[in-house]
C-alpha positions in Angstrom: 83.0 -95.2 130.1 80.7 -97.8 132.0 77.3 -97.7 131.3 75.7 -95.0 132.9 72.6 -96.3 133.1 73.8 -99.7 135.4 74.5 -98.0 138.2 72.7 -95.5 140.8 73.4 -92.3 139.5 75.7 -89.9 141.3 74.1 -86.6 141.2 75.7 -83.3 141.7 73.9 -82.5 145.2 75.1 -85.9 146.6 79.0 -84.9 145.5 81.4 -85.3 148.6 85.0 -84.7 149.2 87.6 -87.2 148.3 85.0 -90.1 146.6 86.1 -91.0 143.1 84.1 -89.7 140.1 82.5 -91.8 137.2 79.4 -90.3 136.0 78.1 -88.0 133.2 77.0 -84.6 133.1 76.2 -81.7 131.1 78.5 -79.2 130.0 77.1 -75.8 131.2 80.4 -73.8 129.9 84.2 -74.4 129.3 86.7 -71.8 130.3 90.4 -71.8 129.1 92.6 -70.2 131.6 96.4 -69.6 132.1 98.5 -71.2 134.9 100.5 -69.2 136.9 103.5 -70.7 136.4 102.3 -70.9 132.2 100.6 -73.4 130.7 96.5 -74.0 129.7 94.0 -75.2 132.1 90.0 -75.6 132.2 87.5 -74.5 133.9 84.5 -76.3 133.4 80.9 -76.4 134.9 79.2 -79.4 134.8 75.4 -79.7 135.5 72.9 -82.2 136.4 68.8 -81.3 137.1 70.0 -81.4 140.8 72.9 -78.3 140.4 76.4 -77.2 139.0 80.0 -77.9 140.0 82.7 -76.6 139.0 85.4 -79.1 137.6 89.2 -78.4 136.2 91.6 -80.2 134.0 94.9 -80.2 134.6 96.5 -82.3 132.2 95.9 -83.4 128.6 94.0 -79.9 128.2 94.0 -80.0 124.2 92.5 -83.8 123.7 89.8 -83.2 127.0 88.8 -79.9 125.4 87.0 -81.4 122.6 85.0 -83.2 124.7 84.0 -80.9 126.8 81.3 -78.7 124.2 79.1 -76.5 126.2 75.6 -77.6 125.1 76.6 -81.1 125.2 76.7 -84.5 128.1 80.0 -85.7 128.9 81.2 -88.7 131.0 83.7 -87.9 133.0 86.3 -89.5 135.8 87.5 -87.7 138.6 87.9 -86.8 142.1 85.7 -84.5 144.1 88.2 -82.0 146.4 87.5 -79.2 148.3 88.7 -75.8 148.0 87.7 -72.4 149.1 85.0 -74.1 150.8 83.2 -75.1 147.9 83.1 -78.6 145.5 84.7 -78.7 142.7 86.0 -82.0 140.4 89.6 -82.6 138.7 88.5 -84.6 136.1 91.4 -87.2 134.4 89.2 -88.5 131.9 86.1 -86.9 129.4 84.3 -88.4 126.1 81.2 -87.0 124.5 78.0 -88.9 124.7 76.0 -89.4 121.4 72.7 -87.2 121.6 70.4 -90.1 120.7 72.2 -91.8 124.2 70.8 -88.8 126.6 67.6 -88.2 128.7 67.5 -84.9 128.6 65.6 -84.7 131.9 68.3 -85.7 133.8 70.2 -83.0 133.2 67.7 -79.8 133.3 65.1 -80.2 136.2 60.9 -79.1 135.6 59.2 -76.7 138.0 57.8 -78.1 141.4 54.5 -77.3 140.0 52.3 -78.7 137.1 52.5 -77.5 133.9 49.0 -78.7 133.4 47.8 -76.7 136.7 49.8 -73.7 135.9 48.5 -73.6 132.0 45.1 -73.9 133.3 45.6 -70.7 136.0 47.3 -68.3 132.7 44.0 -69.5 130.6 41.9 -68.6 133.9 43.4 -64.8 133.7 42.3 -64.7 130.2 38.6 -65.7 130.5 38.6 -63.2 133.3 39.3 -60.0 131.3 36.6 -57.6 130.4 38.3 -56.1 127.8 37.0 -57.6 124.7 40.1 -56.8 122.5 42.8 -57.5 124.6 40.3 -60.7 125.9 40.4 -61.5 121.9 44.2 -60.9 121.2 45.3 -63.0 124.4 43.0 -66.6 123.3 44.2 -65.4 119.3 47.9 -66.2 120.9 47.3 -68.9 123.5 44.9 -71.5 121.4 47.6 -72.1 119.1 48.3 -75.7 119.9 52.4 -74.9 118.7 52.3 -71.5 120.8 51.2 -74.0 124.4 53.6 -76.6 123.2 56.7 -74.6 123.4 55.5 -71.7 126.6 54.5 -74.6 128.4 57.9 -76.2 128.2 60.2 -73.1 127.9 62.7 -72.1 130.2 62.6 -68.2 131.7 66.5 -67.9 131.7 69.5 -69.9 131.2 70.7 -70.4 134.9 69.8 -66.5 136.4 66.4 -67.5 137.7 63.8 -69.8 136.7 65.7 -71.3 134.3 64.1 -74.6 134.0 61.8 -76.7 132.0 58.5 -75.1 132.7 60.2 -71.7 134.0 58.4 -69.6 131.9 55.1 -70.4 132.4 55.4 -70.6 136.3 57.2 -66.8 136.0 54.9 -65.5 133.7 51.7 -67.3 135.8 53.5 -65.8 138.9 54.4 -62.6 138.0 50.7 -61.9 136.7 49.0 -63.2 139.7 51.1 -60.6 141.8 50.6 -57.7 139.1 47.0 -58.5 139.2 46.9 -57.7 142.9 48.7 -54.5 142.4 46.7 -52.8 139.7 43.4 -53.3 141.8 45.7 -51.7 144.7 46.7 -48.8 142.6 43.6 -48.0 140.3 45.0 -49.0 137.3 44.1 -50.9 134.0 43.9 -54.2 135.1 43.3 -56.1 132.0 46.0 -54.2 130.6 48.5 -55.0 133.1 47.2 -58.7 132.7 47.9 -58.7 129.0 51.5 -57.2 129.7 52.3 -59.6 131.9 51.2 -62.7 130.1 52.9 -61.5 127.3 56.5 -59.7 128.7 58.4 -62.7 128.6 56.5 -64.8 125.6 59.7 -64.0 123.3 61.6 -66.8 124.9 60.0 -69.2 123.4 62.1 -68.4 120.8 64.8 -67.2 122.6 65.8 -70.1 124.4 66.4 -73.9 123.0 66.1 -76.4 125.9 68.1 -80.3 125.7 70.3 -81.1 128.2 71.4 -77.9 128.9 69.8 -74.2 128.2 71.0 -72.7 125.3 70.0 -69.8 123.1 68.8 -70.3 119.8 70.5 -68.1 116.8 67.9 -65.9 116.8 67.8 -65.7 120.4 71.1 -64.6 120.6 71.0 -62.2 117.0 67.5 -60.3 117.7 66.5 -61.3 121.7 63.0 -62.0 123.0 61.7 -58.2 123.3 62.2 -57.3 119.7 60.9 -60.9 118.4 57.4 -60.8 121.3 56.7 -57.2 120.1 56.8 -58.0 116.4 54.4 -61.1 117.0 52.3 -59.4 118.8 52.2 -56.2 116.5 51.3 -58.6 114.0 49.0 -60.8 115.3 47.0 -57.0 116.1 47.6 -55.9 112.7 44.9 -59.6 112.0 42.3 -58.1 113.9 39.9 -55.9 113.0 39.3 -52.4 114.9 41.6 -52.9 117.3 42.3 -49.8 119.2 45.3 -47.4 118.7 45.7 -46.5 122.2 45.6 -49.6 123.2 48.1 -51.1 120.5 50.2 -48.3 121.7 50.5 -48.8 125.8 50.8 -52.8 125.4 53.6 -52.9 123.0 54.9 -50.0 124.5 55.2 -52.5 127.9 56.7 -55.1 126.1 59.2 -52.7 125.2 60.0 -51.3 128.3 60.0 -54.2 131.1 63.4 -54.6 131.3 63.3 -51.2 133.1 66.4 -49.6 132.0 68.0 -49.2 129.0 71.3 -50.6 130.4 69.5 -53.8 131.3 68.9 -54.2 127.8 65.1 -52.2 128.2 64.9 -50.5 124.1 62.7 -48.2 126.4 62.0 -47.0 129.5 57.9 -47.5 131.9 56.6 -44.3 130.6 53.1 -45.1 131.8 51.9 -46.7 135.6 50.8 -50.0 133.5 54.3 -50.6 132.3 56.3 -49.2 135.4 54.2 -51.7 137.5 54.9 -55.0 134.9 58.2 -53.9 135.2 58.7 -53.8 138.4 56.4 -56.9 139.5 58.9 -58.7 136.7 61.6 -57.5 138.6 60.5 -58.4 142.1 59.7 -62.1 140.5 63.1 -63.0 139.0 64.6 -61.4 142.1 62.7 -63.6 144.8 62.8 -66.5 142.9 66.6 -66.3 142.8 66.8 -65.4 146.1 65.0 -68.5 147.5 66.4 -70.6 145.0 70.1 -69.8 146.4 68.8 -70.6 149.6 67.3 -73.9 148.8 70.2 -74.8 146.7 72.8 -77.5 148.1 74.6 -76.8 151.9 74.8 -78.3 155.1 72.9 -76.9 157.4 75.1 -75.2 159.4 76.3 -73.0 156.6 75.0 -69.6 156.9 75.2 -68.0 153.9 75.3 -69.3 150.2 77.7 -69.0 147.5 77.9 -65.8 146.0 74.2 -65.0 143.7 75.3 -63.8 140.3 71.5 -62.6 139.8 72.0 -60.6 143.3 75.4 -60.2 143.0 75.8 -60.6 146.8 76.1 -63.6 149.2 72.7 -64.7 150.5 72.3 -65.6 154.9 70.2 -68.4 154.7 68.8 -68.9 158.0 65.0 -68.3 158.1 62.8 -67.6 161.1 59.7 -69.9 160.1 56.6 -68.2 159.5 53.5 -69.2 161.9 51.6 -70.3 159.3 54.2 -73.2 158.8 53.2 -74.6 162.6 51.2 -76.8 161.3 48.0 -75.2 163.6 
C-alpha cells in the first residue's frame, strides 16, 4: 500500500459509485458467507469516524481473511458499486496496518460537544444535590482522577447509539438533565433519580475498550457493565460510614433494573417510580439519539428514508418540518 498519510484521505461519507478504492479503514466485523453456486465469500464492514460500508471479497477469500481482523485497520483496494441502493466496496486487495502506524481518531469520531463542558455540567448535578450521602458517594466516585479519565473518554455503545469517543458522558449528562426535569414533574426523589442516572451506565467504562474501533473488553463481554457498576458502587458504600439502608437499597436496586426488562438483559425489573423513570428516560435517550443519528447519517437529499435502524429496527423518513425556533428570528 501507498502511504496513507500522502494523500487526501478518502472517507467513507465521500464514497461514490464506480471511483477506484485505495484507502485504509477499520474493520468493524468480518462475515464468512456461502455463494450460491458454493464457494466462501466475505462480508466485511469497514469503518472510518465519518460511517460504515459494507465491502465483499470475492476472490482469494482464505489469504484476504487474515487481514481482515475485526478490531483492527486495514488498507484496502477496490471499487465502490452500487447495489440495492446502497454503497458497498469489492475489495481485490487487503494488508494489516501495524498498531503503532494508526491514529486512532480517524477511525472512531468524538461527540459534537466538549468533553470539558459536558464534565463540568455532570460535576454541576452533583454539587446541586441536597442529599448529603448520595452528595458524598457521587464526588467519592467522580474525583478519582482514573474514574474522569476513562468516563470522560468512554463510548456508550459499540455502534447502537452513542457509540463514540465521549458517548458516555454526553448520554449519561443528557439522560440526567432530562430525568432531572421529570422527577420535579412527578414528585419524586430527585437526588435519587440524579444519582441513578449518573451512575446507570458508569459500568462501561469497563465494558467497552475504545482504539480504532469499539470493542468489548473480556470482562465486558464475561460479567457486562450492570453486574460490574453495582458491585463498585456497593463497595464504594460499604467505605462510608452510616450510610443509609434504604437508600443503598433503591439506588442499587436502579442500577439493576434500567435495562427495563429482563429480556433486554435488565437482572431486574423498575419496582419503584425512581427506577421506572431512569429507566425509561435511558430508554427515550438511546432511542432519540439513534433516531437522529440515522437521519443525519450519509444520503442525498432527496432520499426519504434511511437504511434500515438496527436500534429501531425500522426504516427512518427523514424529511423534517423545521422548527420556528430554527428561523433565525
Amino acid at each position: 500500500m501507498s502511504d496513507t498519510h500522502s494523500k487526501k484521505r478518502t472517507w467513507v461519507k465521500d464514497l461514490s459509485a464506480g471511483a477506484d478504492l485505495e484507502e485504509c479503514f477499520a474493520v468493524r466485523g468480518v462475515d464468512v458467507r456461502q455463494r450460491r453456486g458454493g464457494g466462501p465469500y466475505l462480508a466485511v464492514t469497514l469503518g472510518d469516524r465519518t460511517g460504515d460500508v459494507m465491502a465483499l471479497v470475492w476472490q482469494n477469500v482464505d489469504r484476504l481473511r487474515d487481514a481482515l481482523e475485526p478490531g483492527g485497520v486495514v488498507g484496502i483496494k477496490g471499487q465502490v458499486q452500487r447495489y440495492n441502493q446502497q454503497l458497498q466496496v469489492v475489495i481485490r486487495h487487503a494488508e494489516s496496518l501495524p498498531a503503532e502506524s494508526v491514529e486512532d481518531e480517524i477511525f472512531v469520531r468524538s461527540s459534537a460537544v466538549d468533553p470539558a463542558v459536558l464534565w463540568k455540567q455532570l460535576i454541576e448535578f452533583i454539587e446541586e444535590m441536597s442529599d448529603p450521602d448520595l452528595n458524598q458517594l457521587l464526588f467519592r466516585i467522580f474525583s478519582d482522577p482514573e474514574i474522569e479519565v476513562l468516563f470522560r473518554s468512554a463510548p456508550a455503545a459499540r455502534s447502537l447509539h452513542h457509540g463514540f469517543r465521549s458517548g458516555l458522558l454526553e448520554h449519561t449528562v443528557s439522560v440526567t438533565t432530562v430525568a432531572r426535569m421529570l422527577a420535579q414533574h412527578y414528585g419524586l426523589n430527585r437526588d435519587l433519580v440524579v444519582a441513578g442516572c449518573l451512575l446507570h451506565d458508569f459500568g462501561k467504562i469497563w465494558e467497552l475498550e475504545i482504539g480504532a474501533s469499539i470493542e468489548y473488553t473480556d470482562d465486558g463481554r464475561l460479567i457486562g457493565h450492570i453486574p460490574m457498576e453495582t458491585l463498585f458502587v456497593d463497595k464504594q458504600i460499604g467505605e462510608l460510614d452510616n450510610f443509609p439502608a434504604e437508600t443503598r437499597r433503591q439506588l442499587l436496586h436502579i442500577l439493576l433494573a434500567h435495562h427495563g426488562e429482563y429480556d433486554f438483559g435488565s437482572p431486574r425489573r423498575p419496582k419503584t417510580p425512581e427506577a421506572l423513570l431512569v429507566h425509561m428516560t435511558d430508554n427515550l435517550d438511546s432511542k432519540m439519539a439513534g433516531m437522529l443519528e440515522a437521519i443525519a447519517a450519509q444520503g442525498s437529499d432527496d432520499e426519504a428514508w434511511t437504511p434500515y435502524s438496527r436500534i429501531l429496527e425500522r426504516h427512518i423518513y427523514r424529511r423534517q418540518i423545521p422548527s420556528q425556533d430554527d428561523d433565525g428570528e
